[in-house]
C-alpha positions as CSV (number, residue, x, y, z in Angstrom):
1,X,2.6,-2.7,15.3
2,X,1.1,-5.9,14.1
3,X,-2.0,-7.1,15.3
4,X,-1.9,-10.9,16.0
5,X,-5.0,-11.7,13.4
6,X,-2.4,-10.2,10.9
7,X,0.4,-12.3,11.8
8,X,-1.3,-15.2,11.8
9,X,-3.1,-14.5,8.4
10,X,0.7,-13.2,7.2
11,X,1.9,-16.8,8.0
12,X,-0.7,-18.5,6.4
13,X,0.2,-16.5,3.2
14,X,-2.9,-14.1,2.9
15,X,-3.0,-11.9,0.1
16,X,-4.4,-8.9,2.2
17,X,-2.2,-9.4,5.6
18,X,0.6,-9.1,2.9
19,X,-0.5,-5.6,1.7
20,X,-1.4,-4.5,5.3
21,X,2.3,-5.5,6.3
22,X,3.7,-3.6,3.7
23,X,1.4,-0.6,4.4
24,X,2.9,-0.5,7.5
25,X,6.7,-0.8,6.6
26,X,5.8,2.4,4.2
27,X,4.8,4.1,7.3
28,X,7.9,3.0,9.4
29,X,10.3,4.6,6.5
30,X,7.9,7.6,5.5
31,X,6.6,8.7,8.9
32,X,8.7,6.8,11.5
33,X,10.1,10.2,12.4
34,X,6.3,11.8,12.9
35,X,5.1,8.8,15.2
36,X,8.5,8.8,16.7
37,X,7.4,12.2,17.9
38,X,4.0,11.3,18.5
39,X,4.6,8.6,20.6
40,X,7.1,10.8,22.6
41,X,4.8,13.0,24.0
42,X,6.5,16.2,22.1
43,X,3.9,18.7,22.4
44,X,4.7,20.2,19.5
45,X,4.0,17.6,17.1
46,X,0.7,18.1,15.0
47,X,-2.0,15.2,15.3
48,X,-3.2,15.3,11.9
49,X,-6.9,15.2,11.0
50,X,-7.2,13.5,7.8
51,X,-10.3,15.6,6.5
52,X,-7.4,18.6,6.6
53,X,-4.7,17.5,4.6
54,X,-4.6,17.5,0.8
55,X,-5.1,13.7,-0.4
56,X,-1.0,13.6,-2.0
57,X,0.3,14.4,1.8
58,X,-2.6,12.5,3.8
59,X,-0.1,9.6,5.3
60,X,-2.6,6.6,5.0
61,X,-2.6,7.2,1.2
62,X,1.1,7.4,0.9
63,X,1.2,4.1,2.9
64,X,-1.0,2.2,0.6
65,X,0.7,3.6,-2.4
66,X,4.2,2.4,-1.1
67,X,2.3,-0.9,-0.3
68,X,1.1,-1.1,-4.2
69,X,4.6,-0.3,-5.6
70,X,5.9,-2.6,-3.0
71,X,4.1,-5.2,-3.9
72,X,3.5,-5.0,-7.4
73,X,6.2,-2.1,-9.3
74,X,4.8,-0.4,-11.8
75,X,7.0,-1.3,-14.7
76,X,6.4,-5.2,-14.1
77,X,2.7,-4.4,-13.8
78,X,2.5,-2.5,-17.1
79,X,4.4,-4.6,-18.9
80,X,1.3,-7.2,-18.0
81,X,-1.1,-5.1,-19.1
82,X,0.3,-4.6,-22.3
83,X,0.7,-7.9,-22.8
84,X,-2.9,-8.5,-22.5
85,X,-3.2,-9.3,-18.3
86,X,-6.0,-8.8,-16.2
87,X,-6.3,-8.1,-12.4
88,X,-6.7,-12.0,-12.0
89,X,-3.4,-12.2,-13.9
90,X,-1.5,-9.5,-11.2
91,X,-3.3,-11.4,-8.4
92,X,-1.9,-14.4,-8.9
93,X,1.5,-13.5,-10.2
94,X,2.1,-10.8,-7.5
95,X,0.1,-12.6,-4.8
96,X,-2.0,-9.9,-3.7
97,X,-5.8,-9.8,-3.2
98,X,-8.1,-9.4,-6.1
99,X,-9.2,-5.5,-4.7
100,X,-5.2,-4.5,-4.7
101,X,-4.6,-6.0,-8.2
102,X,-7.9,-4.5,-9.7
103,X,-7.6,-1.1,-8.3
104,X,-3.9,-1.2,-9.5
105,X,-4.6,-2.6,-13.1
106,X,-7.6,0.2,-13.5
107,X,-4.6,2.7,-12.5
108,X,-1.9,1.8,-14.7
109,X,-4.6,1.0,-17.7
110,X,-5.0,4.5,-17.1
111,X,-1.7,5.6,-17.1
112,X,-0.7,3.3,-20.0
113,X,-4.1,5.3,-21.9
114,X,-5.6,2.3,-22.4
């Protein structure tokens, strides 16, 4: 599943080959089934066009949200934020790439109505 560039980058502790690695285990456990069927040949399995499918079921989404919770859980995240943290703060603590940490910190300031 992986490409090579991402191993390599995975073993050389890369922020974003981490987030790409657990993007992909989120698709092994929420659609293995779905590729499994795919991959099969079945017939009957729908090849999904991502301009069709509501954003909440489109599987590259759900894939990238696992990744985030993965990666950096919610609860430990807020508690951060509340404590004063920035996205600098989640990068280096959850050891993610400055896009993942900011796009997660401008989410949970959100949530937390801040």
């Amino acid at each position: 599943i992986l490409d090579v560039q991402v191993y390599l980058d995975l073993h050389d502790g890369n922020p974003r080959a981490r987030f790409t690695v657990a993007h992909e285990i989120g698709h092994g456990i929420m659609h293995g089934a779905y590729f499994r069927e795919i991959h099969s040949g079945n017939r009957k399995a729908k090849v999904l066009n991502r301009g069709e499918i509501p954003h909440y079921a489109d599987p590259e989404k759900q894939a990238n949200r696992f990744a985030s919770e993965f990666l950096m859980p919610t609860p430990l995240v807020a508690d951060l934020i509340k404590l004063g943290g920035t996205p600098h703060d989640i990068m280096r603590i959850f050891h993610v790439s400055f896009t993942a940490a900011e796009i997660k910190y401008t989410k949970e300031r959100k949530n937390l109505g801040l």
